[in-house]
One Martini backbone bead per residue (centre of mass of N, CA, C, O) as a GRO file, in nm:
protein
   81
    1UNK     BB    1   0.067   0.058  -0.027
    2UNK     BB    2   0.299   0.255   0.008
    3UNK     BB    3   0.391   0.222  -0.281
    4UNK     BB    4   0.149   0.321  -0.407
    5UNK     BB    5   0.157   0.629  -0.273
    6UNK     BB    6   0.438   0.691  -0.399
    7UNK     BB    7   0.297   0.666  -0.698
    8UNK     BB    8   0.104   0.861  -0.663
    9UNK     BB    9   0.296   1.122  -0.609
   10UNK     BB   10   0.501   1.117  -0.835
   11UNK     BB   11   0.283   1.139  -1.067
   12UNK     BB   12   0.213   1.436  -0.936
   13UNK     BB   13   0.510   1.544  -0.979
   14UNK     BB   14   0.524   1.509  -1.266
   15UNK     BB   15   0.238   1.655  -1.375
   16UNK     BB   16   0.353   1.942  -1.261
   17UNK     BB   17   0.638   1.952  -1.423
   18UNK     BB   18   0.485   1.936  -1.689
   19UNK     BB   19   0.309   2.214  -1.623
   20UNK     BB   20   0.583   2.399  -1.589
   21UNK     BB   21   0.686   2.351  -1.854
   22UNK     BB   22   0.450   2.434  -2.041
   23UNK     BB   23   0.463   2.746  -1.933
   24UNK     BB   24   0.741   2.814  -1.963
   25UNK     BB   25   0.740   2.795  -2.279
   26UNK     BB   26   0.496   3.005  -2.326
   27UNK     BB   27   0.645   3.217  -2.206
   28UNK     BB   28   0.879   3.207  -2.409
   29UNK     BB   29   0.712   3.271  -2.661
   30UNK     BB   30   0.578   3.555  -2.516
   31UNK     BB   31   0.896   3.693  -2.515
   32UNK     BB   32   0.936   3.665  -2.838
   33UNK     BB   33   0.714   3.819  -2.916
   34UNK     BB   34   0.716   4.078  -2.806
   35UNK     BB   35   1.020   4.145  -2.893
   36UNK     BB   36   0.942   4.181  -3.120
   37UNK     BB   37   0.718   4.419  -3.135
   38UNK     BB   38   0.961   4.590  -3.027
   39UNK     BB   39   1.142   4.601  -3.258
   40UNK     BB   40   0.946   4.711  -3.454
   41UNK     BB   41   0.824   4.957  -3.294
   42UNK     BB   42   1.134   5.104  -3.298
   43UNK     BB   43   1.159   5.111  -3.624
   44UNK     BB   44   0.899   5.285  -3.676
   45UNK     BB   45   1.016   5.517  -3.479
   46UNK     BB   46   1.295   5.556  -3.641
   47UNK     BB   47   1.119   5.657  -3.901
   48UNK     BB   48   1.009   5.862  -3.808
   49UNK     BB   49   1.197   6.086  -3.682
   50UNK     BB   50   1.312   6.113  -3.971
   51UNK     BB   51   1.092   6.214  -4.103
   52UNK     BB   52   1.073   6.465  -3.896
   53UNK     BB   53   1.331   6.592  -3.969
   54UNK     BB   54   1.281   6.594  -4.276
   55UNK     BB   55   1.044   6.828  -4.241
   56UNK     BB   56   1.232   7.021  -4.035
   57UNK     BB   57   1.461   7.075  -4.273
   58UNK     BB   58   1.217   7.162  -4.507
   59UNK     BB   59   1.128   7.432  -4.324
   60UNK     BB   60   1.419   7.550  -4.246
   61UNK     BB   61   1.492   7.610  -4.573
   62UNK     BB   62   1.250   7.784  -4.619
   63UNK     BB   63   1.305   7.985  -4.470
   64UNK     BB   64   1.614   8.041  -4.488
   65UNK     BB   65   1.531   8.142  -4.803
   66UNK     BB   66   1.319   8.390  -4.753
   67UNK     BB   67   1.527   8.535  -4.601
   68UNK     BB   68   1.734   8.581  -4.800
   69UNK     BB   69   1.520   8.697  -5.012
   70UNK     BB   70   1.476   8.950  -4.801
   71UNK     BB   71   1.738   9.059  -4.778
   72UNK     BB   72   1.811   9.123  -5.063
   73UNK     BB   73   1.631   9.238  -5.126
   74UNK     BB   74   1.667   9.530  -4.940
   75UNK     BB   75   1.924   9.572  -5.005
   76UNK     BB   76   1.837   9.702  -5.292
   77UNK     BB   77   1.663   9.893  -5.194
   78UNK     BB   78   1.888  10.071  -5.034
   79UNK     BB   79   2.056  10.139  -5.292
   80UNK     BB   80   1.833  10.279  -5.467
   81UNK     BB   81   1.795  10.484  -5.258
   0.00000   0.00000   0.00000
């Protein structure tokens, strides 16, 4: 009887750890995918940022151009005063 009860507490002691092995793979499969959509969502930052940095360095030639003709007109209008 004994022995019967120490295989009875074995068995449920490995069905424990089978079911604690299958939890830590889940969990390792799902800190897998997280990490990819992490590092996707990183590259999409980044790729923002370029853009943004691109608009805002095209809006800053702009007005430096614009302020440039128009030093240059007041220069002109200046002279011919």
């Amino acid at each position: 009887m004994n022995r019967l009860a120490e295989g009875s507490s074995l068995e449920r002691h490995r069905n424990d750890l089978l079911a604690k092995h299958r939890l830590k793979e889940e969990r390792a499969a799902e800190q897998r995918a997280l990490q990819a959509e992490r590092e996707r969502l990183l590259n999409q930052l980044s790729e923002l940022w370029d853009a943004r940095f691109s608009v805002r360095q095209e809006v800053a030639s702009r007005i430096n151009d614009s302020l440039i003709l128009e030093a240059l007109t007041s220069v002109t209008r200046v002279r011919l005063i």
